[in-house]
VMD Tcl script that draws the C-alpha trace (Angstrom):
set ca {
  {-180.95 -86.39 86.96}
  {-181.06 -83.53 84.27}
  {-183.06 -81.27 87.22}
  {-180.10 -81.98 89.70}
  {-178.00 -81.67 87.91}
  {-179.75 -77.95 86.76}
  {-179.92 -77.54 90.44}
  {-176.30 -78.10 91.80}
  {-174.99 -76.24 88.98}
  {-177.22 -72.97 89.80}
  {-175.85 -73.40 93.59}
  {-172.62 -73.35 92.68}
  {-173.67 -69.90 90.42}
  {-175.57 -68.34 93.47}
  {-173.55 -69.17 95.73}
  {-170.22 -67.90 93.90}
  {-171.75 -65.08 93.32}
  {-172.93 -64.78 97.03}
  {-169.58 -65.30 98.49}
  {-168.01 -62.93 95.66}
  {-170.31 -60.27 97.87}
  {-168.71 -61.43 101.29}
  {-166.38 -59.16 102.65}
  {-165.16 -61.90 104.85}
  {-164.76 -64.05 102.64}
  {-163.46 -62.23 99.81}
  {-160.67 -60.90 102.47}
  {-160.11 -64.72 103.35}
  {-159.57 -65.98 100.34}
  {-157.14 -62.85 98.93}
  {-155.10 -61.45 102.15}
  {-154.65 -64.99 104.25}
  {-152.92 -66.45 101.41}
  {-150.76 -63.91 101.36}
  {-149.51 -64.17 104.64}
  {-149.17 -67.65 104.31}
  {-147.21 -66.72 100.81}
  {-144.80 -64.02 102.48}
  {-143.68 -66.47 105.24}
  {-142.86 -69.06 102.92}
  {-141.01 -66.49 100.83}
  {-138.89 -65.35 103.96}
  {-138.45 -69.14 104.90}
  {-137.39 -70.16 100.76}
  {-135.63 -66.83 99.89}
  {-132.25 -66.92 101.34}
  {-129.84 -69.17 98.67}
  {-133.07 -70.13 96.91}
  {-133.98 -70.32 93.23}
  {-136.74 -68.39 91.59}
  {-138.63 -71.77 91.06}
  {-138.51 -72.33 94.68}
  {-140.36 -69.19 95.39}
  {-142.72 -69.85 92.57}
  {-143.56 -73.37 94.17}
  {-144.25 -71.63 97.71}
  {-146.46 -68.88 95.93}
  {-148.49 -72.21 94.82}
  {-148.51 -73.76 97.98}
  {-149.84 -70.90 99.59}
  {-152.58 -70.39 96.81}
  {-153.83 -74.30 97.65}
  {-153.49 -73.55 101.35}
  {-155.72 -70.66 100.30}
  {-158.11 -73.10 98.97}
  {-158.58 -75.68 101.60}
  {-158.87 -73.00 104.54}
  {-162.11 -70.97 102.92}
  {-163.27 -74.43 102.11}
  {-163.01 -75.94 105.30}
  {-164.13 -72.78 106.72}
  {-167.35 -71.91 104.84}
  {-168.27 -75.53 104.64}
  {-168.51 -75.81 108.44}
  {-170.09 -72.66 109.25}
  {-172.44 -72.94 106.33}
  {-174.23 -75.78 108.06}
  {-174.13 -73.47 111.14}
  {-175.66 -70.21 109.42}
  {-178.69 -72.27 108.09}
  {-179.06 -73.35 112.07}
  {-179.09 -69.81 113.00}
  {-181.59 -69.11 110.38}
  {-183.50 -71.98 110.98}
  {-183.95 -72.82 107.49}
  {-182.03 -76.11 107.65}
  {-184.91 -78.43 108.88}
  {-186.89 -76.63 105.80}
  {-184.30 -77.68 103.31}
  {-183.51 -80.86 104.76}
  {-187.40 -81.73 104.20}
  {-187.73 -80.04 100.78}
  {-188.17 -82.75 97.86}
  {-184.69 -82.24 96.60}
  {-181.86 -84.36 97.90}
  {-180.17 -82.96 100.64}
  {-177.19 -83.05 99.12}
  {-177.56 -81.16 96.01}
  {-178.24 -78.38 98.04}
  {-175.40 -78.88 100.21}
  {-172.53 -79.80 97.59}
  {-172.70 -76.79 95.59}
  {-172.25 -74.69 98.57}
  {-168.82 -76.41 99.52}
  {-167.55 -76.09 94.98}
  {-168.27 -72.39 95.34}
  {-166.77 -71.81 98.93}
  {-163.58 -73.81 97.08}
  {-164.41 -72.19 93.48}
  {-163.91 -68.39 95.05}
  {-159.91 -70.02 96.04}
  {-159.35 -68.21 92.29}
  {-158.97 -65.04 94.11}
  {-156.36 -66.54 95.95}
  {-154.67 -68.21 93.51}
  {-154.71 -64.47 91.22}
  {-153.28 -62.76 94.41}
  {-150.78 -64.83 95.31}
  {-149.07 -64.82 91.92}
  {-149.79 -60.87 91.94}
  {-148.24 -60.41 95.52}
  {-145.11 -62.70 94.58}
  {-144.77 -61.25 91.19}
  {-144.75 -57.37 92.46}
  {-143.36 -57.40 96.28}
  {-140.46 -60.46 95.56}
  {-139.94 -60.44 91.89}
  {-140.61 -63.92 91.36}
  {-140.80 -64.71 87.50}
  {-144.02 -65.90 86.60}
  {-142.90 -68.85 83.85}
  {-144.94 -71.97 83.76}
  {-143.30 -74.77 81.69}
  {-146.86 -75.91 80.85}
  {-149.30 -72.47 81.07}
  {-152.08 -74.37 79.25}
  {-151.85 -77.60 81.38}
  {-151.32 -75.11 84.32}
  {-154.69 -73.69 83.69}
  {-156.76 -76.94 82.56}
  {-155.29 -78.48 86.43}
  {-157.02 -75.32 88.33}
  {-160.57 -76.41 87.74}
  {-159.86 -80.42 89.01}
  {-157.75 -78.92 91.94}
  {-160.58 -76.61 93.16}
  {-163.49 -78.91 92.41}
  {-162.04 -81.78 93.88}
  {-160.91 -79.42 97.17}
  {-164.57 -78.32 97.48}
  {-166.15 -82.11 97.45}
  {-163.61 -82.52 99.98}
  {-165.11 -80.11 101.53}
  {-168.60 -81.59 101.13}
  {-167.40 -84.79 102.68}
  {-166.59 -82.45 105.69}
  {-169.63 -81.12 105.95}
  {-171.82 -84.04 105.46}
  {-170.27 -85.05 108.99}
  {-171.06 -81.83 110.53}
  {-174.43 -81.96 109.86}
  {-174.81 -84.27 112.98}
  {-173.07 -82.06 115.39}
  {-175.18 -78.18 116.35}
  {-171.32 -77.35 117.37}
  {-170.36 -78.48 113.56}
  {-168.60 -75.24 113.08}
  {-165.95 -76.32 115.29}
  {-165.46 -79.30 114.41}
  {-164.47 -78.02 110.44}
  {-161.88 -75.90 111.71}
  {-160.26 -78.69 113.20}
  {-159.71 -79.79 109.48}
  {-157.84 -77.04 108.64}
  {-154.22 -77.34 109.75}
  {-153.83 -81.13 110.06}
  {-154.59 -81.12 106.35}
  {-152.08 -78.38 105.57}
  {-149.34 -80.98 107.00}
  {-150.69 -84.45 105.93}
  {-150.88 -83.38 101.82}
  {-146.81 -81.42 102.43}
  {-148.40 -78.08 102.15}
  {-146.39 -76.59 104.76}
  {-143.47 -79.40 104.67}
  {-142.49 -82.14 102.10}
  {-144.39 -85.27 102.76}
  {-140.66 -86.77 102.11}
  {-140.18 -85.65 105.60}
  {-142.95 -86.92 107.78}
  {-143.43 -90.42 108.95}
  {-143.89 -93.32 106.40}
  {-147.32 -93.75 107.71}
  {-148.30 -90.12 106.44}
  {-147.92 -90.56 103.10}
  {-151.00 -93.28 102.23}
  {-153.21 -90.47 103.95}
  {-151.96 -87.91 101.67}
  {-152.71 -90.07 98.77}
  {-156.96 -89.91 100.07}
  {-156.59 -86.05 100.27}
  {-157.54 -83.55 97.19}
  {-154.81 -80.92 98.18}
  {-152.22 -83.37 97.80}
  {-152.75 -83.95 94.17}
  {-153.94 -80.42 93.28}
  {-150.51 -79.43 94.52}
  {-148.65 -81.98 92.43}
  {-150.85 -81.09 88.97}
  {-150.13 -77.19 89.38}
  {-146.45 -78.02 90.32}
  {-145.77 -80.46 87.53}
  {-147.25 -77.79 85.21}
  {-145.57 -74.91 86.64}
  {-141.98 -77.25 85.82}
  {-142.52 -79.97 84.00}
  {-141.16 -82.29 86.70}
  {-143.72 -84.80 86.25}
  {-146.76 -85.98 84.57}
  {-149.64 -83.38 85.45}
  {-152.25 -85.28 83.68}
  {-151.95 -88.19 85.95}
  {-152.32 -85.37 89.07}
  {-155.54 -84.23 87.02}
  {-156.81 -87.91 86.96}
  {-156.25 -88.34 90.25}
  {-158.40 -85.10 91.26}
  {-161.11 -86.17 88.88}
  {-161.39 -89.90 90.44}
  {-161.18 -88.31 94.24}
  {-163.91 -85.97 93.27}
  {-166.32 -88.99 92.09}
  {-165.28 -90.84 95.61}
  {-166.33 -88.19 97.54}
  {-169.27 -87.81 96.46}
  {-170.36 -91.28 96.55}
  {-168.78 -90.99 99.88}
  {-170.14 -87.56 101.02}
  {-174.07 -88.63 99.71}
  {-174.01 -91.98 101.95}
  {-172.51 -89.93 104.96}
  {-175.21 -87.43 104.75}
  {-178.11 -89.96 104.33}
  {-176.32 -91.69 108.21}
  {-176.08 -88.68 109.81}
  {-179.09 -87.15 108.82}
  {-180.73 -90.35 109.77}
  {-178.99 -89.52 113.03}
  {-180.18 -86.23 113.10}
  {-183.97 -86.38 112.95}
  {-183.94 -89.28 116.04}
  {-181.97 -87.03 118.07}
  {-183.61 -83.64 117.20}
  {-179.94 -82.00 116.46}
  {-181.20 -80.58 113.11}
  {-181.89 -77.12 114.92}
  {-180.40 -75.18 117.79}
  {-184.00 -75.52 119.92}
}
mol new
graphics top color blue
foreach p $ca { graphics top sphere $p radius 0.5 }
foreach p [lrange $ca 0 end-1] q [lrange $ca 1 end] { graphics top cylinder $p $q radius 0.2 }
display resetview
């Protein structure tokens, strides 16, 4: 367990560091939040409060999030095809998914940049006060949000690895998720049957602990809880998917593109 352990946690290191290096990612995760951010501010603005705008800056920073997660996560699966390195690592002696899950933290872990430029981009273009109620709770909920986002992530991708058009699939994810956790509306406003979904789904609760933080309209440390006991779920969940469709994999010969 120790040498996993040593393992997944110098993934998540390499391939921070990797992605930190990735133009296209890099660009993701700062400028599409922003767009994201600037139509919410236009939609918010008129007759709106400050804290209003604030809670659409953090919106946008989790939308952020999930999109390079869901993104990277898919076509990570897809770049190891090209390379044809993924029958090699699926046959090394470490567990498949140690090799795999670190890849999805850091592709959620790198969401930082979108959280710092979102807050920038609000702060300097609209004016929007940056006052958290809670700054240190604020800061102790952004680890959960984005670990528990990237094992999302990981559950995601543990799927794709069944599929040689996997890529596709992921980005699917993307904007279904955005409206089932009340990223782009309040949950409040869908149908009933919405809103047990959004309970299953990391984005919903990382919302809730950064917005109870950022206003002390609830109890972030039961939004932090919530992240924490998701993240252990999907990886139970994630490691038992991966062993099926891997298992699926090998009898069909779908592991590589020949």
């Amino acid at each position: 367990m120790t040498r996993v352990a040593r393992l997944v946690w110098l993934g998540v290191v390499f391939h921070f560091r990797h992605l930190s290096r990735n133009a296209f990612a890099v660009t993701t995760t700062t400028i599409w939040p922003l767009v994201y951010a600037t139509l919410a501010y236009f939609m918010f603005r008129a007759g709106s409060e400050p804290e209003t705008l604030l809670l659409a800056s953090i919106g946008a920073t989790v939308m952020g999030i999930w999109s390079v997660t869901t993104v990277d996560a898919a076509d990570s699966i897809q770049r190891q095809r090209w390379l044809g390195v993924l029958e090699l690592l699926v046959a090394a002696p470490a567990p498949f998914w140690a090799v795999l899950l670190p890849i999805t933290i850091a592709s959620s872990a790198i969401g930082v940049y979108s959280l710092v430029s979102t807050l920038l981009w609000g702060r300097l273009i609209f004016g929007i006060p940056l006052e958290f109620e809670q700054p240190l709770v604020f800061a102790l909920a952004i680890p959960p949000t984005i670990v528990s986002i990237g094992l999302l992530g990981f559950v995601m991708a543990s799927m794709i690895v069944r599929f040689r058009a996997g890529w596709a699939v992921g980005n699917m994810f993307e904007y279904p998720v955005w409206l089932v956790t009340g990223l782009l509306i309040p949950i409040a406003l869908l149908p009933t049957w919405v809103e047990p979904i959004s309970w299953l789904l990391a984005p919903t609760w990382g919302m809730r602990a950064l917005s109870d933080a950022a206003f002390a309209g609830g109890s972030a440390f039961l939004d932090i809880a919530m992240c924490l006991v998701l993240s252990a779920v999907y990886t139970v969940v994630g490691s038992m998917l991966l062993g099926r469709f891997l298992e699926s994999a090998r009898r069909r010969a779908t592991l590589s593109l020949t």
